[in-house]
Residue, then its C-alpha position, 0 to 999 in steps of 0.5 A: x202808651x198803646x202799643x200796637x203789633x205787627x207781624x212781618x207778613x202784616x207789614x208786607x201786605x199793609x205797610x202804607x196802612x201801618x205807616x198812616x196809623x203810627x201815633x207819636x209815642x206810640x210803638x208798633x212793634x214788628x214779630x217775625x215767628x212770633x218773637x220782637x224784631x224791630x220797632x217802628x215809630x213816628x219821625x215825630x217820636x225819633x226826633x224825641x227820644x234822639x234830643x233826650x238822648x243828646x240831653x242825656x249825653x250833655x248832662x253826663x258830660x257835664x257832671x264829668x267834668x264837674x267830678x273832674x273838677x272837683x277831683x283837680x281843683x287842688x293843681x295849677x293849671x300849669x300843673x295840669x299843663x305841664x302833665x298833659x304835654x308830659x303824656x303827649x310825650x310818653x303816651x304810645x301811639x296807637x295805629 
C-alpha cells in the first residue's frame, strides 16, 4: 500500500488532479499544520472495507448468538418465553 499525502492547500489547488489519481487501496492522506486530518479513498476501496465491516458486524452477531445459545441451551423455550414476557412487564420504560 503506497500512501500518498496531501496537504489542505494542495487539495485546494489540484483536487480534481488528486481526485484522477486515487488508486483502490491506496490512501491519500490530508495534513492540515503538518498533523493527519482525513483520509480520501476511492469509491472502489469504501465499497470494501464498508462489506468487511458488515462481514465483521455479521460474523460478531453470529458467535453472539451461538455463546447465547450455548449459555441457555439448558431452559425450554417456554422458559425462555415466559421470562421475556416477564421482563416486557417489569422492565422500566425509558423516554
Amino acid at each position: 500500500m503506497n500512501t500518498q499525502m496531501v496537504t489542505v492547500t494542495d487539495i485546494q489547488r489540484n483536487f480534481k488532479h488528486i481526485l484522477d489519481n486515487l488508486v483502490p487501496k491506496n490512501p491519500t492522506v490530508v495534513l492540515r499544520d503538518s498533523v493527519a486530518e482525513a483520509v480520501i479513498i476511492s469509491f472502489s476501496e469504501y465499497k470494501r472495507l464498508a462489506n468487511l465491516e458488515k462481514e465483521l458486524l455479521k460474523n460478531e452477531m453470529f458467535a453472539m448468538m451461538d455463546e447465547m445459545h450455548d449459555k441457555n441451551k439448558h431452559f425450554t423455550d417456554e422458559e425462555i418465553d415466559r421470562d421475556i414476557e416477564y421482563a416486557k412487564k417489569h422492565a422500566p420504560r425509558s423516554n
